[in-house]
C-alpha positions, 0 to 999 in steps of 0.5 A: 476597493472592490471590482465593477461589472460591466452589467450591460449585456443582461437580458432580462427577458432571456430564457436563461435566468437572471442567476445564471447570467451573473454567475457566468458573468463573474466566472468568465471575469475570473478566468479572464483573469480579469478578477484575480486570485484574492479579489473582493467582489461587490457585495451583495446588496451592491452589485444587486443594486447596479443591476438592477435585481433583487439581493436575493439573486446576487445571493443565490448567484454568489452561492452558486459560484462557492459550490463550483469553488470559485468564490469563498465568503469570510464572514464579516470581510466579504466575498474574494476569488479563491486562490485556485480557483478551477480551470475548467467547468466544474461539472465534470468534477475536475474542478477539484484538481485545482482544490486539492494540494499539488502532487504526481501519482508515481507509477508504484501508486499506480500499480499498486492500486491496478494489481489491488484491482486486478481482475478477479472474475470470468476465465482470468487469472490474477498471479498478481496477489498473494493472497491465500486461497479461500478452500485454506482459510479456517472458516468454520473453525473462525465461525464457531470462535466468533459465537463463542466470543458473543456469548462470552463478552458480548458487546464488548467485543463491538466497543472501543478498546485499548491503542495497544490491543486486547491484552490476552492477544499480545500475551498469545503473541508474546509467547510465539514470539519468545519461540520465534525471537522477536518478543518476549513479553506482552508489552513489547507488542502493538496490534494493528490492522495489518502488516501493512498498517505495522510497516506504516506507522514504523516508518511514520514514527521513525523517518522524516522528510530527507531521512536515508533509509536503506531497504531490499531491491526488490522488495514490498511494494507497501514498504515502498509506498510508505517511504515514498510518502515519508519524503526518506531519501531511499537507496536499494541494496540488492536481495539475492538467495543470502538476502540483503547485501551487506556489502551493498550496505556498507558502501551507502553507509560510507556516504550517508547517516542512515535512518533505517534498514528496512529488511525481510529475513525470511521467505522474502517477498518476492523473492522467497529467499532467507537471509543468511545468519552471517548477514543478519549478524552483519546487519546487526552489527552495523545498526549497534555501531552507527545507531540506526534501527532496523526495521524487520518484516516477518509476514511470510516468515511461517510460510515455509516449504519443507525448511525450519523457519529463521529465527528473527533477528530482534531478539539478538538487538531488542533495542535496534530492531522493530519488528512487524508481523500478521496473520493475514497470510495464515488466517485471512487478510480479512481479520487485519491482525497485525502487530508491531514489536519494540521496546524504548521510546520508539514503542511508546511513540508508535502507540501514540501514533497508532492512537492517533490514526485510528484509535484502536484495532477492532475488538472483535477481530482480536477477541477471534484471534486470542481464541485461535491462538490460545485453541492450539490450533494454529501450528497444525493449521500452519502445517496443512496450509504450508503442505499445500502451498508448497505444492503449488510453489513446486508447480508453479516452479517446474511449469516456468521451467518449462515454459519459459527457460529461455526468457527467465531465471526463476530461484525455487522459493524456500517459502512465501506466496511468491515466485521473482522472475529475472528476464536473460533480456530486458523486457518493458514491462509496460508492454507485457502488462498489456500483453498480459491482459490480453491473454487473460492474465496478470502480475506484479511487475518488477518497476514496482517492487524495486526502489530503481522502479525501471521495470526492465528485469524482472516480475512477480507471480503468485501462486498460493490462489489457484491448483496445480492446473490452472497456474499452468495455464497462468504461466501458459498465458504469460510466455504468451504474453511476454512473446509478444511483448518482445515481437511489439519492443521490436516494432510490432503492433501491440495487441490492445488490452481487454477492458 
């Protein structure tokens, strides 16, 4: 039986419309709570009837309560309150929390999106992302491939394409990959809109909600974001100057099935170290022996300052390892060329994955890619890119050094767009955010790359972006800044921040 209104209070010679008046009326007997979660409502004609109006009205009134969600109409059984109907007016949008499905945005989303959309513009220096710097970026060499890929395929470069990607790119990579030890063949290889995009669907397709999944602390935020969303039980295992420990490792096997070890073998980010041949061996070894994969991220592997590049663990455990990898750090984050290798049935099911996320990677992006590749010009684009930054790391470097040895301890990177900083003291990293806004600056805070996320003990800073001049000034702004942050832990004011 459906709910009666008391109609007596409509003013049918008020300003304020006859709708209007039976919108409030059934709004207010829904948060009265008078009208319950799945309640029917008077139908249309009925409640047009009692008050004495036209069924038109009732119509538009009921309309209206559907469009602030309210109300949903079934076709055929009525009109009912929704489930979660909104607690407060829907004119500011708000409306849609009691919509959308219940969740917390962790403080690594968080941050995530604050460093993503950290301030880019004025006298501000953003050491928060790693990108390349624009003056590194092969723009006219990249120019001249994407005309000669128009006037070669012409719109087949803009139509749809294989899940796994344009073949001739996977053979360029498969080549470098033979060399580099993470593929041998083309068939070994995915194309996906980044690394991130690789790192994303390898998790995805292997870890289910309450799966154990061991990866580097600190390490990759986007890694961290993906298993968060996975629903994996996540364990830290330390990173130091000889990568993953082990150790660490085998002490969580001993209690847990682990699912997966996600790990970054060379210029790791953030720290810019490698992991050692004889932990790499370990790790393989212990993936054989209790059957769990591992998940190997390469991105910053060709980033190096002056020592050969570690060779990928893949080619020593084909099966175990599924290896990711882009030239977003080379070529241009812009393009989203990444790629995904693996062999067996995890292969197949991240193609099926892929294919159900977005289709396909975008064809002219890979067209350009296959070219540069196969141009040959890519290793002396490597050499000069990697002389540069390199330059930048040892500035970086030395003006820490100088600047804060009292506060820090900085390991010279072996490669990467990244320098890890760990304070002698702990500092609250929410205070030195802050503090570094205010002094024109920001960075990559600890609590967010660590699987710990407690933001006492250390930070990252990037520097491939800007010369040997400003990134002085950068690390300048952020002594200042961790100063005062240590001045306002201690009961000082803290300084507002800039908007």
């Amino acid at each position: 039986m459906s709910y009666k209104f008391d109609l007596s209070h409509i003013e049918r010679d008020s300003d304020r419309s006859i709708t209007a008046q039976l919108v409030a009326l059934v709004r207010g007997a829904i948060e009265d709570g008078e009208l319950p979660p799945g309640a029917k409502l008077p139908t249309t004609r009925a409640l047009a009837e009692d008050a004495g109006v036209n069924h038109l009205t009732v119509v538009r009134a009921y309309k209206r309560l559907a469009a602030e969600g309210f109300v949903t109409a079934s076709r055929g059984r009525g009109t009912f309150v929704r489930q979660a109907p909104p607690s407060v007016a829907p004119a500011d949008g708000r409306w849609q929390h009691a919509i959308l499905p219940r969740t917390q945005r962790s403080y690594l989303s968080q941050v995530v999106a604050d460093t993503w959309h950290a301030p880019d513009v004025g006298d501000h220096i953003n050491l928060a992302n790693g990108w390349t710097a624009d003056e590194l970026l092969p723009v006219s060499d990249l120019a001249r491939l994407s005309a000669e890929v128009f006037a070669e395929v012409g719109a087949e470069a803009l139509s749809y394409g294989e899940a796994d990607g344009l073949w001739e790119l996977r053979e360029h990579l498969a080549r470098i990959g033979a060399t580099a030890g993470f593929a041998t063949n083309a068939e070994e290889i995915l194309i996906t809109n980044g690394a991130r995009q690789a790192i994303d669907l390898s998790i995805r397709t292997v870890i289910r909600p309450g799966d154990v999944v061991v990866t580097e602390s600190p390490t990759f935020m986007g890694t961290l974001a993906s298993l968060e969303e996975s629903g994996a039980r996540v364990f830290g295992a330390p990173y130091d100057d000889d990568g993953l420990d082990v150790e660490a490792l085998e002490q969580i096997l001993a209690r847990h099935e682990v699912k997966a070890v996600v790990v970054q073998t060379g210029s790791q980010n953030p720290t810019g170290q490698d992991m050692s041949p004889e932990r790499v061996e370990r790790l393989l070894a212990l993936a054989r022996e209790r059957s769990f994969f591992v998940i190997e991220d390469g991105v910053y592997a060709t980033i190096r300052f002056g020592v050969s590049e570690p060779s990928r663990m893949r080619a020593r455990a084909p099966d175990h390892v599924i290896y990711v990898d882009s030239l977003s750090k080379t070529l241009g984050g812009g393009l989203r060329i990444g790629w995904v290798a693996a062999s067996g049935e995890v292969r197949r099911r991240i193609t099926d994955l892929k294919l159900a996320t977005d289709y396909h990677t975008p064809g002219l992006t890979q067209h350009i890619a296959a070219r540069w590749l196969a141009s040959g010009a890519h290793l002396q684009h490597l050499a000069h890119i990697n002389a540069e930054i390199g330059r930048r790391a040892e500035a970086m470097t030395n003006s820490i050094e100088q600047r804060l040895d009292d506060e820090v301890t900085a390991t010279r990177p072996k490669g990467g767009h990244h320098i890890w900083l760990t304070f002698q003291r702990p500092l609250d990293e929410r205070l030195l955010m802050a503090e570094a806004m205010h002094q024109g600056m920001s960075f990559t805070p600890g609590g967010a790359t660590t699987v710990e996320g407690d933001g006492l003990s250390g930070v990252r800073l990037s520097f491939p972006r800007f010369d040997e001049e400003r990134l002085d000034e950068g690390v300048r702004r952020f002594a200042a800044a961790v100063r005062a942050a240590r001045r306002a832990g201690s009961g000082a004011r803290l300084a507002p921040v800039l908007s």
